[in-house]
mmCIF file of the N, C-alpha and C atoms, coordinates in Angstrom:
data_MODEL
# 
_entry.id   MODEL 
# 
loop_
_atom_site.group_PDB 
_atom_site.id 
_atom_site.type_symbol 
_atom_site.label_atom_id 
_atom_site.label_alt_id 
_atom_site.label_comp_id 
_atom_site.label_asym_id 
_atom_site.label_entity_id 
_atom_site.label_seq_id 
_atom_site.pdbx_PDB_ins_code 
_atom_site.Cartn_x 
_atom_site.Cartn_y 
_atom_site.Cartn_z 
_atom_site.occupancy 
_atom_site.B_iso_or_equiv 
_atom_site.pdbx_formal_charge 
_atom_site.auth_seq_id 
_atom_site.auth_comp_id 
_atom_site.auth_asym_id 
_atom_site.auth_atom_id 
_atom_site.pdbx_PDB_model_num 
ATOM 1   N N  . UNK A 1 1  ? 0.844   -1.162  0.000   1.00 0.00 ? 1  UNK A N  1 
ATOM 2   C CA . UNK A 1 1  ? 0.000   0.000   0.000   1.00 0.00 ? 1  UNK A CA 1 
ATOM 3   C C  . UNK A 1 1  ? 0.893   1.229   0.000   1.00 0.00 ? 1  UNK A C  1 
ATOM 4   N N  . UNK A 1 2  ? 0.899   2.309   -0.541  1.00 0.00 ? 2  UNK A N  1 
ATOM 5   C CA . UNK A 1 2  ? 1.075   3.542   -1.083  1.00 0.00 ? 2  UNK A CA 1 
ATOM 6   C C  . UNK A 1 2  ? 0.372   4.802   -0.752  1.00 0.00 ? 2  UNK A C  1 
ATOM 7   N N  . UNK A 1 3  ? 0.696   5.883   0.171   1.00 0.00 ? 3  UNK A N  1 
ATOM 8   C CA . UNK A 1 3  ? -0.134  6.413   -0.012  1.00 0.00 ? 3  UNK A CA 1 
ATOM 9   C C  . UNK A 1 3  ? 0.232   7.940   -1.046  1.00 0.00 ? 3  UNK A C  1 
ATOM 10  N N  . UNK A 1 4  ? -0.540  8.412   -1.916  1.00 0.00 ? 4  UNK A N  1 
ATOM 11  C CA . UNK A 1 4  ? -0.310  9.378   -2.695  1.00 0.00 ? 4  UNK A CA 1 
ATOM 12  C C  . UNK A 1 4  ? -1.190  10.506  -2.418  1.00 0.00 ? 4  UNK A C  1 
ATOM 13  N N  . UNK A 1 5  ? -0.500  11.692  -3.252  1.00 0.00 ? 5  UNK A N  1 
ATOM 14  C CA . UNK A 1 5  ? -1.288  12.716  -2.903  1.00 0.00 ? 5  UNK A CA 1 
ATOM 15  C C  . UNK A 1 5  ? -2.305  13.161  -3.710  1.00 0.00 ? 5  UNK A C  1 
ATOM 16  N N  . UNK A 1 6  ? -2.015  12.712  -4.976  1.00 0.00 ? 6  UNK A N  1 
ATOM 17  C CA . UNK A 1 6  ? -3.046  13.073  -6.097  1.00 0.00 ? 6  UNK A CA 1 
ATOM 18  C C  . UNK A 1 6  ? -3.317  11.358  -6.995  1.00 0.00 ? 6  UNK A C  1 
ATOM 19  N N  . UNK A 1 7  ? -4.642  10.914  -6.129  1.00 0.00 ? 7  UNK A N  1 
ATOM 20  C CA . UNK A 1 7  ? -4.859  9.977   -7.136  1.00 0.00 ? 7  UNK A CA 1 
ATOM 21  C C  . UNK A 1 7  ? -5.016  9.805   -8.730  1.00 0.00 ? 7  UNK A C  1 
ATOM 22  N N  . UNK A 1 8  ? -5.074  10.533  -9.252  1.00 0.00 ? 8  UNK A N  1 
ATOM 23  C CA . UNK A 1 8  ? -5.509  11.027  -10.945 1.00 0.00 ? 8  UNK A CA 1 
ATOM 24  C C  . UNK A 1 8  ? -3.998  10.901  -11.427 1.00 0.00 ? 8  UNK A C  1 
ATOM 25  N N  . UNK A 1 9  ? -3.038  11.836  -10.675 1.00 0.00 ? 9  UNK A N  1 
ATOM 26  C CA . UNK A 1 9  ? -1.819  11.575  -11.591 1.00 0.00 ? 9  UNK A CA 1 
ATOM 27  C C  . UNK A 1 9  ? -0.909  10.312  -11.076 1.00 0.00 ? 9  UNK A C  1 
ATOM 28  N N  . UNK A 1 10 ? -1.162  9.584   -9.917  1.00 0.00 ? 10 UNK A N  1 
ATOM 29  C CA . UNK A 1 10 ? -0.364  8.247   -9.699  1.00 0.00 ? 10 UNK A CA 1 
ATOM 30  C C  . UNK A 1 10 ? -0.930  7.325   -10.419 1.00 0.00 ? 10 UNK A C  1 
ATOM 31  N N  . UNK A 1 11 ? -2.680  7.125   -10.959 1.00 0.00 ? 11 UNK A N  1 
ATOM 32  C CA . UNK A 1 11 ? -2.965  6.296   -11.501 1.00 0.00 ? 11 UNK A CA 1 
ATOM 33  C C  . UNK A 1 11 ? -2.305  7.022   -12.721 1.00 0.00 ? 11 UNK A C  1 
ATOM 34  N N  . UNK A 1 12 ? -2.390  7.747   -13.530 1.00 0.00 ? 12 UNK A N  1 
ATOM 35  C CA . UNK A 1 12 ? -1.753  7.582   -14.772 1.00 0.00 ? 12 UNK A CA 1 
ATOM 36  C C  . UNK A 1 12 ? -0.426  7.154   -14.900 1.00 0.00 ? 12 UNK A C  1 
ATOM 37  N N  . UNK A 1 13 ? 0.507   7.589   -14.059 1.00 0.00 ? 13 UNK A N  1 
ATOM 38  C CA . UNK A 1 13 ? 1.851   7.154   -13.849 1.00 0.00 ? 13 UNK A CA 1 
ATOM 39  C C  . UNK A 1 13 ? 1.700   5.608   -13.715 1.00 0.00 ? 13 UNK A C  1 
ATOM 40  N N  . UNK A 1 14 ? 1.204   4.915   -13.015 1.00 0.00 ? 14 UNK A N  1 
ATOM 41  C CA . UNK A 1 14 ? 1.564   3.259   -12.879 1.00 0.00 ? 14 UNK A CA 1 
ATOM 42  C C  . UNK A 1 14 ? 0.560   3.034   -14.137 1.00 0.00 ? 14 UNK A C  1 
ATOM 43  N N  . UNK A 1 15 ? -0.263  3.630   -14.518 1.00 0.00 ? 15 UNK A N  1 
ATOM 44  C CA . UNK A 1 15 ? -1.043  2.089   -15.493 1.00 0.00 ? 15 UNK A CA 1 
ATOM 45  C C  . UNK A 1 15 ? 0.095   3.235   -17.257 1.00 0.00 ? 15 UNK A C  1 
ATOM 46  N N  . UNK A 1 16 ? -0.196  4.309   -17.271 1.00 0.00 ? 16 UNK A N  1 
ATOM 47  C CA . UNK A 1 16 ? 1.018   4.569   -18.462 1.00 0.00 ? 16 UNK A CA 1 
ATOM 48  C C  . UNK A 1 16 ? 2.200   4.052   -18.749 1.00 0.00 ? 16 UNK A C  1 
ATOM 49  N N  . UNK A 1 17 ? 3.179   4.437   -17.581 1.00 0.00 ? 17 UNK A N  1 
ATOM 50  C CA . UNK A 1 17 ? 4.388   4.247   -17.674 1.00 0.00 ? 17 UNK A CA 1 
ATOM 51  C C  . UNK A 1 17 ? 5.025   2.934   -16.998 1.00 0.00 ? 17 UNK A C  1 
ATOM 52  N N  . UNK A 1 18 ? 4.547   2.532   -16.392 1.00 0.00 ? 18 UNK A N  1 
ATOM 53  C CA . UNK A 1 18 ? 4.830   1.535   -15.343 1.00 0.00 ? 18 UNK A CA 1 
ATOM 54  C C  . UNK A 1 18 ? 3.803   0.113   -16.051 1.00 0.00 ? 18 UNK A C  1 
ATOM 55  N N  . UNK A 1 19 ? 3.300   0.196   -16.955 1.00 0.00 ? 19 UNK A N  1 
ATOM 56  C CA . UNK A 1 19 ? 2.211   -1.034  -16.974 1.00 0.00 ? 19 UNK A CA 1 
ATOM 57  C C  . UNK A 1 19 ? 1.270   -1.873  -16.457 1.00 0.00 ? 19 UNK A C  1 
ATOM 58  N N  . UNK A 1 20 ? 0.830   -0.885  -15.027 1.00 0.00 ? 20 UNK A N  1 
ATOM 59  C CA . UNK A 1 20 ? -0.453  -1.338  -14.331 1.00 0.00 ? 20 UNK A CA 1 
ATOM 60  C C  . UNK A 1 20 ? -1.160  -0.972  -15.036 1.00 0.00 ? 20 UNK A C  1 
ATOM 61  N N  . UNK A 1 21 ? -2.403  -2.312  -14.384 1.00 0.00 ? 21 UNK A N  1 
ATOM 62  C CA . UNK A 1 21 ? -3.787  -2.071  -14.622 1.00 0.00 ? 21 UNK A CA 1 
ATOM 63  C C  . UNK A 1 21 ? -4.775  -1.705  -13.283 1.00 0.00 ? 21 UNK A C  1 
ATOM 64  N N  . UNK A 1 22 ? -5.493  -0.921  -13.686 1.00 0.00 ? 22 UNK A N  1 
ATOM 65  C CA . UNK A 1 22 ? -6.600  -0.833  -12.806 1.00 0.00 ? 22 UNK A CA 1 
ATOM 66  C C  . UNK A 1 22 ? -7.542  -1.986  -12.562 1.00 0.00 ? 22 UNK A C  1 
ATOM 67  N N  . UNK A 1 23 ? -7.319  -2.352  -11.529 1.00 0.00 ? 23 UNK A N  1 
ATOM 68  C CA . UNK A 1 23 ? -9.013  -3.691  -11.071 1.00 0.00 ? 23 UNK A CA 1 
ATOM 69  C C  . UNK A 1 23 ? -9.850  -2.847  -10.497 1.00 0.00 ? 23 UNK A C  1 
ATOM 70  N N  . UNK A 1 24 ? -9.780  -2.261  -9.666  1.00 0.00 ? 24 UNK A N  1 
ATOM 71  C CA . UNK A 1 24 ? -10.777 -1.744  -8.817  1.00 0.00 ? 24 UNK A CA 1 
ATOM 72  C C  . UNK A 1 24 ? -10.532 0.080   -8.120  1.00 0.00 ? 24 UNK A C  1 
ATOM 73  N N  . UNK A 1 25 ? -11.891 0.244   -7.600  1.00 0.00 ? 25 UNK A N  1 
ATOM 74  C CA . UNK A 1 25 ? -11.741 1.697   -6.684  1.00 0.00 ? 25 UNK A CA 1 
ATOM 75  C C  . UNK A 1 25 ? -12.560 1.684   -6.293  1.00 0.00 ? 25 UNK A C  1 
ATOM 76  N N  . UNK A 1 26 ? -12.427 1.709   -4.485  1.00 0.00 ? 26 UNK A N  1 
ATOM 77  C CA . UNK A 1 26 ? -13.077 2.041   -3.690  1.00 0.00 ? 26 UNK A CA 1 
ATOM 78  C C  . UNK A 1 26 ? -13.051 3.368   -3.028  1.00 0.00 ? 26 UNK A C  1 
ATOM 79  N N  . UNK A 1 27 ? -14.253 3.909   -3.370  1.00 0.00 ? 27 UNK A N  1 
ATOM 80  C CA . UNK A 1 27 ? -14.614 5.701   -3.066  1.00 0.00 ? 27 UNK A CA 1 
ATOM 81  C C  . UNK A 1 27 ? -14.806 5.798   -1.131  1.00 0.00 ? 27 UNK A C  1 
ATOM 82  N N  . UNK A 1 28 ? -14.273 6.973   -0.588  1.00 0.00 ? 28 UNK A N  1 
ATOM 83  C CA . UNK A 1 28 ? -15.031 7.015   0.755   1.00 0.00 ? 28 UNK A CA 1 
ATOM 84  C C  . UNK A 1 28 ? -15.119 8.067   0.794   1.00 0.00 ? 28 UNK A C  1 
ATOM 85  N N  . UNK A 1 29 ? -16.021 8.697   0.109   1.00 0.00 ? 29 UNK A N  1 
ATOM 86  C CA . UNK A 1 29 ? -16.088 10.737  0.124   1.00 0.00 ? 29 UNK A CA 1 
ATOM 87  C C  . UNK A 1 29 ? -15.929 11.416  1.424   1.00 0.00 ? 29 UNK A C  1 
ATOM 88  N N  . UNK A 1 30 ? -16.636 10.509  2.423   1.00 0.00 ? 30 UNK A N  1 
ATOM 89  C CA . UNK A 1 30 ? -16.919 11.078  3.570   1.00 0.00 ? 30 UNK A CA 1 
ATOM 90  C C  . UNK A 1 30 ? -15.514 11.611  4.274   1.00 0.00 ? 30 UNK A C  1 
ATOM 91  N N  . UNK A 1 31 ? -14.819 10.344  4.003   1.00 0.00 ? 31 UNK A N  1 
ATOM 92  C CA . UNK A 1 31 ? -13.283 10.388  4.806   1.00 0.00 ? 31 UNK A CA 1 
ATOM 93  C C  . UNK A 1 31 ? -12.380 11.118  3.760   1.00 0.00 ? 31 UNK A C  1 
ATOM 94  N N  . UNK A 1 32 ? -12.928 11.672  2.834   1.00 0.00 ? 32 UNK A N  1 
ATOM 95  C CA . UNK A 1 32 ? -11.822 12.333  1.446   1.00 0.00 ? 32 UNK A CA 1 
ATOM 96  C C  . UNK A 1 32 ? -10.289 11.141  1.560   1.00 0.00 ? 32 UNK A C  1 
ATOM 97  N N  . UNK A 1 33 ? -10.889 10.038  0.805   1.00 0.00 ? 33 UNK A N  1 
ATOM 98  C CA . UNK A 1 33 ? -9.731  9.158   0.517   1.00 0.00 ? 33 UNK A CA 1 
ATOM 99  C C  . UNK A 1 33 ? -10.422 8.087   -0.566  1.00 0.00 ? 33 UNK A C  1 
ATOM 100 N N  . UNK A 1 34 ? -9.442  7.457   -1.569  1.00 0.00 ? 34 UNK A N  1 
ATOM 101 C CA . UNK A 1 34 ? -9.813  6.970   -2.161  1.00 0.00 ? 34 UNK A CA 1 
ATOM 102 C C  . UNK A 1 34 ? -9.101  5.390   -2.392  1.00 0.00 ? 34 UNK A C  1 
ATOM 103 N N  . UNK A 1 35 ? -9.259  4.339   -2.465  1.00 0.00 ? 35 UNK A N  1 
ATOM 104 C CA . UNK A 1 35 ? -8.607  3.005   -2.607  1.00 0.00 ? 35 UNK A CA 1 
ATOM 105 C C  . UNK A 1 35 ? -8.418  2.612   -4.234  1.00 0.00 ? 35 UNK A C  1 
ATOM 106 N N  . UNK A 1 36 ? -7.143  2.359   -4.327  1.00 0.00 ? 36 UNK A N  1 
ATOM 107 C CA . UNK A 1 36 ? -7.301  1.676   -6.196  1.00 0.00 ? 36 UNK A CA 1 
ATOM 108 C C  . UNK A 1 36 ? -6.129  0.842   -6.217  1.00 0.00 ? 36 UNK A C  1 
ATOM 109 N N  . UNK A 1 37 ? -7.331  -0.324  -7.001  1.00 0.00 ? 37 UNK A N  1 
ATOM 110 C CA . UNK A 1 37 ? -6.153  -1.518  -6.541  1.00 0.00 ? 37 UNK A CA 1 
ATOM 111 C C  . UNK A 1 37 ? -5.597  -1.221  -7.846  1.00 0.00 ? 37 UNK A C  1 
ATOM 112 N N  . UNK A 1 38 ? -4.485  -1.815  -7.783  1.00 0.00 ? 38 UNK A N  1 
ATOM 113 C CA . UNK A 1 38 ? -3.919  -2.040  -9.663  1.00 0.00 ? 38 UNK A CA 1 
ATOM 114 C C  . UNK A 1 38 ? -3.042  -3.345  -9.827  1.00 0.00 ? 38 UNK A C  1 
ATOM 115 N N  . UNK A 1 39 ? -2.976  -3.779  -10.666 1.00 0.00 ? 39 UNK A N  1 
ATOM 116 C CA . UNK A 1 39 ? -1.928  -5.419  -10.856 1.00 0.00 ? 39 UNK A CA 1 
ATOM 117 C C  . UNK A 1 39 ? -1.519  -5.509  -11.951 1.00 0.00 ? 39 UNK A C  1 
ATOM 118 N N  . UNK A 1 40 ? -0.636  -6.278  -12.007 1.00 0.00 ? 40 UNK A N  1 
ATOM 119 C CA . UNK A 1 40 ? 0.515   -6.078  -13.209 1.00 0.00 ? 40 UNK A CA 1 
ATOM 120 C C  . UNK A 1 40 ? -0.300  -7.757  -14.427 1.00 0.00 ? 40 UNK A C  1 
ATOM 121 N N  . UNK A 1 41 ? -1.182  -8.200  -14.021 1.00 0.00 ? 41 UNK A N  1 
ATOM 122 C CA . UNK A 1 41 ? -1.438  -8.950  -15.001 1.00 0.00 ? 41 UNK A CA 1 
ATOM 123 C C  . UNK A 1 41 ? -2.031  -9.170  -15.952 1.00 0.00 ? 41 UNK A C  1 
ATOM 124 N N  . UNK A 1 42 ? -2.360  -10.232 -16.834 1.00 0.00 ? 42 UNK A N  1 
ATOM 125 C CA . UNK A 1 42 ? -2.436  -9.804  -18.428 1.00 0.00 ? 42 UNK A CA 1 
ATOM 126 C C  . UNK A 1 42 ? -4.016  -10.321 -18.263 1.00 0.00 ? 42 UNK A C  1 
ATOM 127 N N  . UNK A 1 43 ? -4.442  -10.847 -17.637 1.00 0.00 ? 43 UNK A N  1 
ATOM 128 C CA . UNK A 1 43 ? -6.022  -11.394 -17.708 1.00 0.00 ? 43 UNK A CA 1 
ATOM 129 C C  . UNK A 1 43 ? -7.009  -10.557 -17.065 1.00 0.00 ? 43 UNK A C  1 
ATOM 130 N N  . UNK A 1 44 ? -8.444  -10.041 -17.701 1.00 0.00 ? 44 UNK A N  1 
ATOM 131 C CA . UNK A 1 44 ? -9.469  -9.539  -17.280 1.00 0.00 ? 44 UNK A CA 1 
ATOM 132 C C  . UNK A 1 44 ? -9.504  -9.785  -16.137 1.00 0.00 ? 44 UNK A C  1 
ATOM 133 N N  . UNK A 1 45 ? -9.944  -8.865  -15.473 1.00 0.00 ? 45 UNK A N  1 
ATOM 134 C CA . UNK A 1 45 ? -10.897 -8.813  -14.178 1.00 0.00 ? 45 UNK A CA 1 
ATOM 135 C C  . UNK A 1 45 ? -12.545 -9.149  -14.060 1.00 0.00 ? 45 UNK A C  1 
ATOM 136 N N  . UNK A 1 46 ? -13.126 -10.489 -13.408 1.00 0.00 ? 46 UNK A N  1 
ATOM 137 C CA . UNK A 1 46 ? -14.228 -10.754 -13.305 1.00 0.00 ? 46 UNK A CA 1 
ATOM 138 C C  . UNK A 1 46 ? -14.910 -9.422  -12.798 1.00 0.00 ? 46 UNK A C  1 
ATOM 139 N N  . UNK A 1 47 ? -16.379 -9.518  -13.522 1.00 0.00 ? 47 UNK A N  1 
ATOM 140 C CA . UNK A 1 47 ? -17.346 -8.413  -13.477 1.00 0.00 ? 47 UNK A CA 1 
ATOM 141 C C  . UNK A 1 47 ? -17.818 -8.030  -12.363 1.00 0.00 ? 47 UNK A C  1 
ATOM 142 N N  . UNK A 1 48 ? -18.175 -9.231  -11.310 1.00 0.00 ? 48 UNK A N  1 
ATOM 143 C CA . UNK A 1 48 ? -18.602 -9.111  -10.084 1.00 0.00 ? 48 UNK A CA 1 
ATOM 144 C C  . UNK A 1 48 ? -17.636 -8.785  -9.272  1.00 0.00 ? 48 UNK A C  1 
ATOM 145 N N  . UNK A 1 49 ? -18.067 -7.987  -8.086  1.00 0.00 ? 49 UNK A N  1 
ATOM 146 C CA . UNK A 1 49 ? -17.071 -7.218  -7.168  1.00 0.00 ? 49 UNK A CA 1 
ATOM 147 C C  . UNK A 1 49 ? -16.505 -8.258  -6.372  1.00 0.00 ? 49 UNK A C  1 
ATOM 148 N N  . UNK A 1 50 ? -17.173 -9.304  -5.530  1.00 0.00 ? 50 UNK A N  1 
ATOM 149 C CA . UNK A 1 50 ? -16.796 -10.270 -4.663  1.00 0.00 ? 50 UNK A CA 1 
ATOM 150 C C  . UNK A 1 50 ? -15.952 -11.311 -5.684  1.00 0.00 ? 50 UNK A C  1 
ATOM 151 N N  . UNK A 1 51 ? -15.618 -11.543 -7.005  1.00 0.00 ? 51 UNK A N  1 
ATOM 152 C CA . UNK A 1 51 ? -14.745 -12.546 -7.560  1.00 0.00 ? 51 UNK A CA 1 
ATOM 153 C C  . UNK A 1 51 ? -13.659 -11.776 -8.107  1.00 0.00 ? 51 UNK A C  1 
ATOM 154 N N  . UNK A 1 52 ? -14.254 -10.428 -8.566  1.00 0.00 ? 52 UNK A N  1 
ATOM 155 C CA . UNK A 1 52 ? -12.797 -9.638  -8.737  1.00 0.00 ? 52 UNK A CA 1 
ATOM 156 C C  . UNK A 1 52 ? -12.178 -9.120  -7.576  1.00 0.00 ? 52 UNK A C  1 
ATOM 157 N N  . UNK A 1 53 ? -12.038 -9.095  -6.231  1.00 0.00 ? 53 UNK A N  1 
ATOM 158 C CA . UNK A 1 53 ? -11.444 -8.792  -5.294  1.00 0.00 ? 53 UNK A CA 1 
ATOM 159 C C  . UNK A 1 53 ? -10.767 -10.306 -5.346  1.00 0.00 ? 53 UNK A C  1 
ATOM 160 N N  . UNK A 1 54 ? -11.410 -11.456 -4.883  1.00 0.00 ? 54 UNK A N  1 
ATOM 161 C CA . UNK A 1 54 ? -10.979 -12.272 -4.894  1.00 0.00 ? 54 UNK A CA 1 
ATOM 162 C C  . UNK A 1 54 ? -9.631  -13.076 -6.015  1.00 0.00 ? 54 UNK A C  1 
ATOM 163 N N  . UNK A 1 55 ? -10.112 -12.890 -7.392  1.00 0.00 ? 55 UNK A N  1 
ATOM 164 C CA . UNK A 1 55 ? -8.956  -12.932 -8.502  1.00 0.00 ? 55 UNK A CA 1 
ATOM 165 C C  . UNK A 1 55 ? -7.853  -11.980 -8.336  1.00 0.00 ? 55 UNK A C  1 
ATOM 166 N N  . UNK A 1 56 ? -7.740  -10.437 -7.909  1.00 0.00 ? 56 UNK A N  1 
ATOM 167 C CA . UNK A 1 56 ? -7.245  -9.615  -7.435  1.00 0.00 ? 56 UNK A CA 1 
ATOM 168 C C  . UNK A 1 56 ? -6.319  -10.095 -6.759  1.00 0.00 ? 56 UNK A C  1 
ATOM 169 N N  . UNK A 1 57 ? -6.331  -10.465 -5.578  1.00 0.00 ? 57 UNK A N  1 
ATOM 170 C CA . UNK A 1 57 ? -5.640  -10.935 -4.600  1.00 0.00 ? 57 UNK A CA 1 
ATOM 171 C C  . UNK A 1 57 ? -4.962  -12.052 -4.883  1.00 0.00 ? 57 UNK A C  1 
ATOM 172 N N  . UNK A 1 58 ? -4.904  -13.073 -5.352  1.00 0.00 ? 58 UNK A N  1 
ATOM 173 C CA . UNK A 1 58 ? -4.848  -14.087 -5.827  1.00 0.00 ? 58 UNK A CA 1 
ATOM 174 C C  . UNK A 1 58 ? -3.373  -13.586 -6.898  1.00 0.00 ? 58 UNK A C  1 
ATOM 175 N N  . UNK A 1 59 ? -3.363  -12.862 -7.717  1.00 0.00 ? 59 UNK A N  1 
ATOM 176 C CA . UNK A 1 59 ? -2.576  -12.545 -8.781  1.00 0.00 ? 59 UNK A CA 1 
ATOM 177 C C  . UNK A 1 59 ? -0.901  -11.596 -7.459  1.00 0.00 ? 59 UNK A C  1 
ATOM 178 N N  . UNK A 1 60 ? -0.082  -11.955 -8.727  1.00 0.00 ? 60 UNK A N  1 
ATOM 179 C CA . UNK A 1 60 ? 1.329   -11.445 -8.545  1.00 0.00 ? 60 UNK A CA 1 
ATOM 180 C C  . UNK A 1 60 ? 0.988   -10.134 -8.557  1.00 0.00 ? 60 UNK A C  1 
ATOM 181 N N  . UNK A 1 61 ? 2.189   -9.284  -7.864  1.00 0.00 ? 61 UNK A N  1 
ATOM 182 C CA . UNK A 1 61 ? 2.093   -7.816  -8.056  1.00 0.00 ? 61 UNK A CA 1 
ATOM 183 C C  . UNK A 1 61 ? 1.159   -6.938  -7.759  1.00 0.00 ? 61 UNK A C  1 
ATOM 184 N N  . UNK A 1 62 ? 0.159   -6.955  -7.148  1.00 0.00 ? 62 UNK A N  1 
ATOM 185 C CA . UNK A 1 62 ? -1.178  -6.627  -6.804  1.00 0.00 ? 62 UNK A CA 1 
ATOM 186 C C  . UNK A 1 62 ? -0.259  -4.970  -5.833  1.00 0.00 ? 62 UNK A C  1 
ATOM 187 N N  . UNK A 1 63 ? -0.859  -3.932  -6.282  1.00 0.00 ? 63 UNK A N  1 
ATOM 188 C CA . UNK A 1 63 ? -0.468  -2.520  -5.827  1.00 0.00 ? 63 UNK A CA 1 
ATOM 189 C C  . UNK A 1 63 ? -1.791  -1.975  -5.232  1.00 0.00 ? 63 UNK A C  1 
ATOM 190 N N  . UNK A 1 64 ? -2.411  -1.281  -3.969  1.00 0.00 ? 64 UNK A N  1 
ATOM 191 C CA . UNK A 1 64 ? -2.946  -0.793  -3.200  1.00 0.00 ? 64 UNK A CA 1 
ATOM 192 C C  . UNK A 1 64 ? -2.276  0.566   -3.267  1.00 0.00 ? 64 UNK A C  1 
ATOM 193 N N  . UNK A 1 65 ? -3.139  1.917   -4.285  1.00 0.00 ? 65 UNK A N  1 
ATOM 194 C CA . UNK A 1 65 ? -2.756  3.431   -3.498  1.00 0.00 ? 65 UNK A CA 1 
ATOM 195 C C  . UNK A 1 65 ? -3.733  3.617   -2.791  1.00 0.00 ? 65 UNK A C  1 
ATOM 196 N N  . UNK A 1 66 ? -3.230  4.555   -2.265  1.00 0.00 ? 66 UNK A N  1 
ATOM 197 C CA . UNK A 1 66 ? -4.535  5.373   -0.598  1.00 0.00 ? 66 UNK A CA 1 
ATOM 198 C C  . UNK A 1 66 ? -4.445  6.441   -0.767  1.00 0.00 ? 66 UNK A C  1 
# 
């Protein structure tokens, strides 16, 4: 886990330059913070939230910013 200051330009930096992908983002407006997973692998992410967390985790390289 990572924490950054501007989510918008770290996600472009790892999925541009670095070759992450985005799986997921979890919003918490309330707490002004945001969760985004990203992973370095070559296969889709299942549609449903509970099997793509699960495939998520499961995979190499799996990156958490905050």
């Amino acid at each position: 886990m990572l924490r950054v200051k501007s989510a918008e330009k770290s996600l472009d930096f790892y999925t541009r330059v670095l070759g992450f992908r985005l799986a997921g983002r979890i919003e918490f407006p309330d707490r002004q913070f945001d969760l985004l997973f990203l992973h370095m692998g070559t296969a889709p992410m299942a549609a449903a939230e509970d099997d793509r967390l699960e495939a998520l985790f499961g995979q190499p390289g799996v990156l958490e910013l905050t």
